[in-house]
C-alpha positions as CSV (number, residue, x, y, z in Angstrom):
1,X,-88.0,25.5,33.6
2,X,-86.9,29.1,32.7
3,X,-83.4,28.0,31.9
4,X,-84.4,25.3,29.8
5,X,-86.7,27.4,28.3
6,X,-84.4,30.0,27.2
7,X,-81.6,27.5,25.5
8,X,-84.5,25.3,23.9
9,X,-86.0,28.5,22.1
10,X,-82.3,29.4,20.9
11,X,-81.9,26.2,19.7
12,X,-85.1,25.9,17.9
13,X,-84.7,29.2,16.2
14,X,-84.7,28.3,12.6
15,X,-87.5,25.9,12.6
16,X,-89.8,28.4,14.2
17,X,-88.6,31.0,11.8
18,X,-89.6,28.4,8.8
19,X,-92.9,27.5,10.0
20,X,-94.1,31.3,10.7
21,X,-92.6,32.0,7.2
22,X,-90.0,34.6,7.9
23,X,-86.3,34.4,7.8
24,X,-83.3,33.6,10.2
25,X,-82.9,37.0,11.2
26,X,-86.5,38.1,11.5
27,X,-87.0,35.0,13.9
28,X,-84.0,36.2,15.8
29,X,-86.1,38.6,17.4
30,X,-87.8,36.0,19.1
31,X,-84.7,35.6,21.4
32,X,-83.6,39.5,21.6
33,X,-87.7,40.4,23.2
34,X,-87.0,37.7,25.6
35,X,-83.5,39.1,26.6
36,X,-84.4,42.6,26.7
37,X,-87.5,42.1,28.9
38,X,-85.6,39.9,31.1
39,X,-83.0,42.0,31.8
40,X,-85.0,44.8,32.7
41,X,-87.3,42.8,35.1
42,X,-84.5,41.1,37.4
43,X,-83.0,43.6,38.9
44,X,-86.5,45.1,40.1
45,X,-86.5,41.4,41.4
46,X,-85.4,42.9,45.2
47,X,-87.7,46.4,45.2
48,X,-91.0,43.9,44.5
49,X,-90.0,41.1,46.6
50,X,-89.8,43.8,49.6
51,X,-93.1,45.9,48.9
52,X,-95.0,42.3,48.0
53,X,-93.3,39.4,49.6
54,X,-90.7,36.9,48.3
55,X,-93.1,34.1,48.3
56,X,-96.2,36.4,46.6
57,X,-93.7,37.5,43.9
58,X,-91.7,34.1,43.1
59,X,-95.8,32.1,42.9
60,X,-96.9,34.9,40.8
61,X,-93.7,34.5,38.7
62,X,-94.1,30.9,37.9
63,X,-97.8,31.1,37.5
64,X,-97.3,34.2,34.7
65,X,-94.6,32.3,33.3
66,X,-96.9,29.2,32.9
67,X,-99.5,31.2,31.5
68,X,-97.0,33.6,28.9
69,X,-95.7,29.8,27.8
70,X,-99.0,28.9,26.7
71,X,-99.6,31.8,24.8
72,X,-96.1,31.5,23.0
73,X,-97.1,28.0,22.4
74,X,-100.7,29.3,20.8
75,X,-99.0,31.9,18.6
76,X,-99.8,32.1,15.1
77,X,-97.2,34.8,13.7
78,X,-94.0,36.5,14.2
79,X,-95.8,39.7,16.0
80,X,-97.5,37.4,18.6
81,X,-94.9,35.2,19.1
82,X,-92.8,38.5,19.8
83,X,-95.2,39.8,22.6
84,X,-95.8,36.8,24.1
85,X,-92.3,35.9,24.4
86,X,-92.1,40.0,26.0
87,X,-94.3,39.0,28.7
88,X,-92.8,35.8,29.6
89,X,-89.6,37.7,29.9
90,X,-91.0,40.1,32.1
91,X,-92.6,38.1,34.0
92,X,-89.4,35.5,34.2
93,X,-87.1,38.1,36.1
94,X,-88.0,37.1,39.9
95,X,-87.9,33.2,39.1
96,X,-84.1,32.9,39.4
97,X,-83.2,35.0,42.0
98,X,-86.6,34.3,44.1
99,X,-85.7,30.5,44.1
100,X,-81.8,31.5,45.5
101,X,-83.7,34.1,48.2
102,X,-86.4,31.5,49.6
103,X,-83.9,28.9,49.9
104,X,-81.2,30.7,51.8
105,X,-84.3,31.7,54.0
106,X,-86.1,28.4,54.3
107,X,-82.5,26.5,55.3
108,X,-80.8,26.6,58.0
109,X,-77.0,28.0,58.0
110,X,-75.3,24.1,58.1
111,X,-77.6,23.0,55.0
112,X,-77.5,25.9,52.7
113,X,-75.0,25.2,50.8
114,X,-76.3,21.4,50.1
115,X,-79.1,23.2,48.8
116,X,-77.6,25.8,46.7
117,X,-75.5,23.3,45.4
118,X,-79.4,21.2,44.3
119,X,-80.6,24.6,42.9
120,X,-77.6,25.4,40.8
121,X,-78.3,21.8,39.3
122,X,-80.8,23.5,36.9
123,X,-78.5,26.3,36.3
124,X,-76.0,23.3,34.8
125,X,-78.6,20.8,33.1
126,X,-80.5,23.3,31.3
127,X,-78.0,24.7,28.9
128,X,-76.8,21.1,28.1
129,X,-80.4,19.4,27.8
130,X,-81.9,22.1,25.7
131,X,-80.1,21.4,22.6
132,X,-80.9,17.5,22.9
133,X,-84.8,18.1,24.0
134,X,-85.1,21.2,21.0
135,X,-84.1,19.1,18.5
136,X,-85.8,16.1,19.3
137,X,-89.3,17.8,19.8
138,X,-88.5,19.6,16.5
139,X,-87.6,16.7,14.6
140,X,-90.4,14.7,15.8
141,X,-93.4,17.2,16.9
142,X,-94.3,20.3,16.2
143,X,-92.4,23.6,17.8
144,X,-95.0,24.4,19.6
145,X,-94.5,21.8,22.3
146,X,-91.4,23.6,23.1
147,X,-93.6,25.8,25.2
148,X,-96.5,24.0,25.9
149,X,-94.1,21.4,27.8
150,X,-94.0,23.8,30.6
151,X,-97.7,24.6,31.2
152,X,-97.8,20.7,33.5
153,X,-94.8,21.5,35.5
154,X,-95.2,25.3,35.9
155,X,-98.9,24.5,37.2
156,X,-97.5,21.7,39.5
157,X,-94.7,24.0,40.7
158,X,-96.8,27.3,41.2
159,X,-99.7,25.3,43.5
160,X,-96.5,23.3,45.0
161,X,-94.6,26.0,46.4
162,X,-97.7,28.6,47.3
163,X,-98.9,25.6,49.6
164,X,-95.5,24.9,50.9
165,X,-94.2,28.3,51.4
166,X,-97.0,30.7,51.9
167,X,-97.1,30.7,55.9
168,X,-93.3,31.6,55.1
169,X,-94.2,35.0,53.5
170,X,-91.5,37.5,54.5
171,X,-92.7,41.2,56.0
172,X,-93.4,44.0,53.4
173,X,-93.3,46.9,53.4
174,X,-94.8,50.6,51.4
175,X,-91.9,51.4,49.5
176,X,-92.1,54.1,46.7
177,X,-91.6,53.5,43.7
178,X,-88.5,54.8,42.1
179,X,-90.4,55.8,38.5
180,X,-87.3,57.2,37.3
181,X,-85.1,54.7,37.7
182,X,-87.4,52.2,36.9
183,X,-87.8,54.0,33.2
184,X,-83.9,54.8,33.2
185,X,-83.4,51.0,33.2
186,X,-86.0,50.3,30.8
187,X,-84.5,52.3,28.1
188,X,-81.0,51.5,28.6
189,X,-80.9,47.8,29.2
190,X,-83.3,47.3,26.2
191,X,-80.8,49.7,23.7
192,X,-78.2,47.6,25.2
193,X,-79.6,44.1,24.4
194,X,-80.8,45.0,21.4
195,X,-77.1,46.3,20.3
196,X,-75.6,42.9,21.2
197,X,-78.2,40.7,19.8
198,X,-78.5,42.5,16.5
199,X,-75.0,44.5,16.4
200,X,-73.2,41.4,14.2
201,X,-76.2,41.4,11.4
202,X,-75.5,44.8,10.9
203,X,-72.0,45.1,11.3
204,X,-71.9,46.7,14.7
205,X,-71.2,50.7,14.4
206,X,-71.3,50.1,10.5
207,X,-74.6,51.0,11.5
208,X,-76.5,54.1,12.4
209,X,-79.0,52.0,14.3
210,X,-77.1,50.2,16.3
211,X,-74.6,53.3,16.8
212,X,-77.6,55.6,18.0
213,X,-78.5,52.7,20.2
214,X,-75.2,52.1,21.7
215,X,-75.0,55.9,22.6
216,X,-78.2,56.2,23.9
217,X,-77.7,53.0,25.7
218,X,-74.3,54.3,27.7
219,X,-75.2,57.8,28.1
220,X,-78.7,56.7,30.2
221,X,-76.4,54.1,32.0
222,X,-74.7,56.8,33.0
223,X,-77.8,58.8,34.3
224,X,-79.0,56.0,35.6
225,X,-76.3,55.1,38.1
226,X,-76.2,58.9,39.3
227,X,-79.8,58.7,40.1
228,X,-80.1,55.2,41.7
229,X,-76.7,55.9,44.0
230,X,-78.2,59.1,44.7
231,X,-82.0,58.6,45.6
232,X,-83.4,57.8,49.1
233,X,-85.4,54.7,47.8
234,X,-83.5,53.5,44.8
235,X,-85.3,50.6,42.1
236,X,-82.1,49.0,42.2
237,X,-79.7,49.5,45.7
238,X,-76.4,49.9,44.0
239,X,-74.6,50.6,47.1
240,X,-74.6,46.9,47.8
241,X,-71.3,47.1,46.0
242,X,-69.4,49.4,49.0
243,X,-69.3,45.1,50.2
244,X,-65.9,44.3,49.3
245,X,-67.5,40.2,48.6
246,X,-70.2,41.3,46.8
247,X,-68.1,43.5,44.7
248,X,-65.5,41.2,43.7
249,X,-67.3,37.8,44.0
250,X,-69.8,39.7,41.4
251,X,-67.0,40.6,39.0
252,X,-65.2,37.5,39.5
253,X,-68.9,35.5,39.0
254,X,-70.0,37.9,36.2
255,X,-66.4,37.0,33.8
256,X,-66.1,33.3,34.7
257,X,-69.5,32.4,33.4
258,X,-68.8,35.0,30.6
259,X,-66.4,32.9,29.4
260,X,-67.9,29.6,30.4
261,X,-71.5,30.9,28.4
262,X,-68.9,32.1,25.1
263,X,-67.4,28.6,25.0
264,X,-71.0,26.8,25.4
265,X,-72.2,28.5,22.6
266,X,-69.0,28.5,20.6
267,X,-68.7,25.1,20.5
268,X,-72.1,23.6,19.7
269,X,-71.9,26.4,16.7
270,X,-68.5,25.0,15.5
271,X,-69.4,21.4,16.1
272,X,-72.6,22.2,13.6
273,X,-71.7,24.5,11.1
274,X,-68.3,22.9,10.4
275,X,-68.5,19.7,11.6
276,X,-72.0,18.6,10.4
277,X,-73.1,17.7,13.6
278,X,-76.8,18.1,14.6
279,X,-78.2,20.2,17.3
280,X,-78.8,17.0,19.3
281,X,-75.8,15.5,18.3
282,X,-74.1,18.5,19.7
283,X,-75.7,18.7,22.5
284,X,-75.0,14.8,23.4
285,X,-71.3,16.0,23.0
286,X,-71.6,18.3,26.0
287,X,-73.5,16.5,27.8
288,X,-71.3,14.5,29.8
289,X,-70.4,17.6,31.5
290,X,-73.8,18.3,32.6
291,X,-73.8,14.6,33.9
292,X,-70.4,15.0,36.0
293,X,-71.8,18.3,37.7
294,X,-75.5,17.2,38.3
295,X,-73.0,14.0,40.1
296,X,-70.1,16.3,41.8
297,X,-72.6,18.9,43.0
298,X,-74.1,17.7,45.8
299,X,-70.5,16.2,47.2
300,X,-69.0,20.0,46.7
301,X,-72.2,21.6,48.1
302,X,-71.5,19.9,51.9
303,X,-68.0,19.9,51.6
304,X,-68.9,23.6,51.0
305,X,-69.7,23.9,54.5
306,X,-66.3,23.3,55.6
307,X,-63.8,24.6,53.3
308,X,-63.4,28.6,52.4
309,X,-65.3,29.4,49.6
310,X,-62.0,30.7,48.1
311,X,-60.7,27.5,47.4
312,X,-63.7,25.9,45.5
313,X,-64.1,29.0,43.3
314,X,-60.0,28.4,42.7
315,X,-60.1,24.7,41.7
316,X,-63.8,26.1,39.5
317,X,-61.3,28.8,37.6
318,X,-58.6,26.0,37.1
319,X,-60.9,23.2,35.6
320,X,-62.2,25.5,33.9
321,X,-59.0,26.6,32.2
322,X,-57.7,23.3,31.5
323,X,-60.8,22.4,29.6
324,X,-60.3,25.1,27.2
325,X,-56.9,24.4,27.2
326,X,-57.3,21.2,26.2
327,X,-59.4,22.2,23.5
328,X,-57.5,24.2,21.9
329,X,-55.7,21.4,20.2
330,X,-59.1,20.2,18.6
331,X,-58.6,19.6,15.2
332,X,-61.5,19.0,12.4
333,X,-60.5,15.5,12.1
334,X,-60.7,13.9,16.2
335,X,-63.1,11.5,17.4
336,X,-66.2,11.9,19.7
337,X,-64.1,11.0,22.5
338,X,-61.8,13.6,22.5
339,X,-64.5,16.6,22.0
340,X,-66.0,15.1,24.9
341,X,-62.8,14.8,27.3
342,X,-62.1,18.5,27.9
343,X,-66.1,19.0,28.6
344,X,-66.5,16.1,31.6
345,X,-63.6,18.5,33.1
346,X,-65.4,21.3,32.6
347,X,-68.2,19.5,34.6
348,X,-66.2,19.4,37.3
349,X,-65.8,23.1,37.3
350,X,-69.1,23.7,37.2
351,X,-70.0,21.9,39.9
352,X,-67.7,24.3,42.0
353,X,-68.1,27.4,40.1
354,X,-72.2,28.7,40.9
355,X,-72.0,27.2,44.8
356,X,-68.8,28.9,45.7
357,X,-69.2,32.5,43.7
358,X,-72.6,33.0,45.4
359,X,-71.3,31.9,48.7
360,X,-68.8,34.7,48.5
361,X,-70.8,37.6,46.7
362,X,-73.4,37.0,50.0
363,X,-71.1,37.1,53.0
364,X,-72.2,40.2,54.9
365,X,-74.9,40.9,53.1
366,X,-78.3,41.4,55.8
367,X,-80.7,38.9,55.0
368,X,-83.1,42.0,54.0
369,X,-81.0,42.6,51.5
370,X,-80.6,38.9,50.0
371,X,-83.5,39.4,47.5
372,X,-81.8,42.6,46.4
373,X,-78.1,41.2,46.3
374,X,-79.4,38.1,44.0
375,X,-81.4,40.2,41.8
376,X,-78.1,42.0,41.0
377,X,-76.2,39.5,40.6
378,X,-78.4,38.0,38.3
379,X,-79.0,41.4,36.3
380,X,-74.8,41.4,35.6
381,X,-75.1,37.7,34.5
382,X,-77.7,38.1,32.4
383,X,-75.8,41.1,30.7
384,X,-72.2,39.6,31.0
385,X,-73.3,36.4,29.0
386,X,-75.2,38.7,26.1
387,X,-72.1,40.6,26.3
388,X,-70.0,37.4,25.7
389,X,-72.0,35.8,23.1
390,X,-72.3,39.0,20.7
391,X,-68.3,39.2,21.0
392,X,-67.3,35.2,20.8
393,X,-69.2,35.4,17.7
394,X,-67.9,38.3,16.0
395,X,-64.3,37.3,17.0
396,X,-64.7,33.7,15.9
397,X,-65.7,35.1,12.5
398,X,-63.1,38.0,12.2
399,X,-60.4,35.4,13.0
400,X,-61.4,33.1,10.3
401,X,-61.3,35.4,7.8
402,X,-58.0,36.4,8.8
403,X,-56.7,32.6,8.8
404,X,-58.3,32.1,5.4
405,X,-56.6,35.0,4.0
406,X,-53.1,33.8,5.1
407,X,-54.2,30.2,4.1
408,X,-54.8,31.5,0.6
409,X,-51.2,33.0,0.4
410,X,-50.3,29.5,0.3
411,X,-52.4,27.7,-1.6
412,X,-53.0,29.3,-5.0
413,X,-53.8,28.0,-9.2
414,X,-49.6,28.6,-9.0
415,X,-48.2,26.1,-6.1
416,X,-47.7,22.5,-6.6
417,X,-49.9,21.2,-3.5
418,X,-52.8,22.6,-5.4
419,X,-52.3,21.1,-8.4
420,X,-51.3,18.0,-6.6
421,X,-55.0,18.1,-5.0
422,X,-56.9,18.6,-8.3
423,X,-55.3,16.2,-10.2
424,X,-55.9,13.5,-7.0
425,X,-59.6,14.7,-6.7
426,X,-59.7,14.6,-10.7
427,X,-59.3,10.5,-10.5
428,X,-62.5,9.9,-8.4
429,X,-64.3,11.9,-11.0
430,X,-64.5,15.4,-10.2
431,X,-63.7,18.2,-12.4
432,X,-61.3,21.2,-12.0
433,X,-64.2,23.4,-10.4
434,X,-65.9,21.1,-8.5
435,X,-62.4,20.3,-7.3
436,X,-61.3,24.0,-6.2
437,X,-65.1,24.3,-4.6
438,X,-64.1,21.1,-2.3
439,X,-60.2,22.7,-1.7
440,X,-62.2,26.1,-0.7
441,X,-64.7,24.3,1.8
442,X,-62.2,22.6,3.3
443,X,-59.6,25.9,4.1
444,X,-62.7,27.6,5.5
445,X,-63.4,24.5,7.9
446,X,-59.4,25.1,8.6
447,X,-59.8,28.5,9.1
448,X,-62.4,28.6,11.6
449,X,-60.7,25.2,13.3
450,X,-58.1,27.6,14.3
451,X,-59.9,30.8,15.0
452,X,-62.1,28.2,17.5
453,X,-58.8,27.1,18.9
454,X,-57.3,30.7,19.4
455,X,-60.6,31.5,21.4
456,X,-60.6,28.6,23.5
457,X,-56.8,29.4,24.5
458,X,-57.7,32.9,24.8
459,X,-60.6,31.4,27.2
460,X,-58.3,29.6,29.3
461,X,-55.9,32.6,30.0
462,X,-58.8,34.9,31.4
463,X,-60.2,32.1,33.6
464,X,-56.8,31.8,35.3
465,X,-56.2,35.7,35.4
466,X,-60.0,35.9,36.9
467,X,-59.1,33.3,40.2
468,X,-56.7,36.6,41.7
469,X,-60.4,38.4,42.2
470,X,-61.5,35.9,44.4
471,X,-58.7,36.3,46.5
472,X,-59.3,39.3,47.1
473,X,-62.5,39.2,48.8
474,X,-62.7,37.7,52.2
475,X,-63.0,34.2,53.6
476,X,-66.0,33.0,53.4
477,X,-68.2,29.4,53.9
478,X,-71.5,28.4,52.7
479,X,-72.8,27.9,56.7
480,X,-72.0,31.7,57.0
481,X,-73.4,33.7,54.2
């Protein structure tokens, strides 16, 4: 629900933007409250869970959740629409890593990683399906229902799982509350997000804004490390990473679904703004990926049980590289098939990738720490994939202007081709401007056909360099974590 949730909003940016009457970038906000508030509530997702209980926290989660949707569903301006979305954020951070806790808990070692494997179903259908369910309920319905569509099933899941689960209530206990910390991380993370959602509109440090941010942001990361590796009863238990699993299986997690999130939103972006492709139509494009993992999951889950970890996150980084490789021989003019080919192989990686990384990153890790070690792991996610979208952007668009430039070297009102071109377009009835406006639209498509193919080979050299970090951790299986 949260996952979907997220993408769907994305998705459905510009039509909420429309309807509340401001622009593009005014609406954009929408998404950057929801980020920063996010991001500062899931790492507090382990502190709350062990002064409150998993169970309390993760019901209370989904039922605020519910609630926040309704109100974001009921909102009648921009500045509502902003708070609201503030609170469901907040309230959002345990959901994720509460599900990941209670399962490991609830299962028994031989079936966890059957249903890890389940759970990181959502983690693969949502990105996929929001695109295809945003634009059909803003085509046909009004945006609202974007939100209101999860008031039923959050209702349904918070009753659910608070009579299922509540005589499974782990102990508590009175821990302090690190105040410090907590505001350290507060500030920071929100400069932080805010720098990489808004840092392209205004032309990064161009800006004073975003420079002050971004200073302000790093030099209270700083401060804030110091103090939570230093203080008895830390917010956030950094020293989790002295585990030599946790520590790499986090970075090697953290920068394969970096590049896996920059590709999922590159390519939808491409598909639409060059391609003329719809947001559903986009989204039907990837969606055979989504199909092949929710298939291959369960299969990899229980074999999970058997082979090292290791392995399934190496075939994950390899699938995932020859996906990009593959398309980064797309050209403007292929066929549905073969934008699709290169994603039902990334659907295999998927299905590997989530099991196997958290397998590893939670070898060793006490199971009083779990709550802690997933809320950490989410946190870097969260930031490593705003991280990658505010840079795949900005590189896609830096790239295309230097491939138009160079295009242009070759194609001016002096060569031959372009006369050739005018004269050609001049016999179906187009004159000599509207000719050179339909030569110029086409070498921009060119141009950003290559800059998107440059990133997706770029893609699949990182995901190959990343599999030598999960060799370095130790071996591990999903029946031992």
């Amino acid at each position: 629900m949260q996952v979907l949730d997220s993408t769907i909003a994305n998705v459905s940016l510009p039509t909420i933007a429309g309807n509340l009457g401001v622009s593009a970038s005014q609406g954009t906000w929408m998404v950057t409250s929801f980020a920063v508030a996010n991001g500062v509530a899931v790492p507090l997702t382990g502190w709350l869970m062990g002064r409150f209980g998993v169970v309390r926290v993760f019901v209370a989660s989904v039922s605020l959740f519910t609630f926040a949707s309704l109100l974001c569903g009921l909102a009648w301006s921009l500045p509502s629409l902003i708070v609201f979305r503030i609170l469901q954020g907040a309230v959002s951070g345990p959901m994720i890593p509460g599900s990941q806790t209670l399962l490991i808990a609830i299962f028994p070692a031989h079936r966890r990683s059957t249903a890890l494997g389940i759970w990181s179903m959502t983690t693969l259908i949502g990105p996929v399906a929001g695109p295809i369910f945003g634009g059909y309920i803003c085509d046909n319905y009004h945006w609202s229902w974007i939100f209101f569509v999860n008031v039923p099933v959050g209702i349904f899941c918070a009753l659910a799982c608070w009579r299922g689960l509540r005589t499974r209530e782990t102990p508590t206990r009175k821990l302090p509350i690190d105040t410090i910390g907590v505001a350290l991380l507060v500030v920071w993370v929100g400069a932080l997000q805010v720098v990489l959602d808004k840092g392209k509109d205004a032309d990064w440090f161009h800006s004073p804004f975003i420079t002050v941010l971004a200073i302000l942001a790093g030099v209270l990361f700083i401060a804030w490390l110091i103090w939570e590796l230093t203080d008895e009863h830390p917010a956030v238990d950094l020293r989790l990473f002295l585990n030599r699993n946790f520590f790499f299986g986090t970075v090697a997690f953290c920068s394969g679904y970096a590049v896996f999130f920059a590709n999922l939103l590159l390519m939808p972006l491409w598909m639409q703004t060059q391609l003329d492709y719809t947001a559903t139509w986009a989204g039907l494009v990837a969606a055979p990926a989504g199909v092949v993992a929710f298939l291959l999951t369960p299969l990899v889950a229980r074999a999970g049980n058997r082979i090292d970890a290791r392995i399934m996150a190496t075939i994950a980084f390899m699938a995932f590289a020859l996906s990009f490789f593959m398309r980064a021989d797309f050209t403007t003019g292929d066929d549905l098939w073969t934008y699709t080919l290169p994603l039902l192989v990334q659907g295999i990686a998927m299905s590997c990738f989530f099991v196997s990384l958290l397998t590893i990153q939670l070898e060793g890790i006490p199971a009083a720490q779990i709550p802690m070690a997933t809320g950490i792991s989410n946190f870097a996610r969260i930031i490593s994939g705003s991280f990658a979208a505010s840079l795949i952007t900005t590189m896609w668009d830096r790239r295309e202007a230097m491939h138009q430039t160079r295009l242009t070297d070759h194609l001016t009102v002096l060569t031959p081709d372009y006369h050739a071109v005018v004269e050609s377009l001049q016999h179906f009835g187009v004159s000599a401007e509207q000719a050179a406006g339909m030569i110029t639209r086409e070498m921009v498509r060119q141009a950003y056909q290559l800059a998107a193919n440059e990133l997706f080979w770029l893609s699949g050299w990182i995901v190959l360099v990343m599999t030598a970090l999960v060799w370095l951790t130790r071996r591990s299986r999903a029946g031992s974590a």
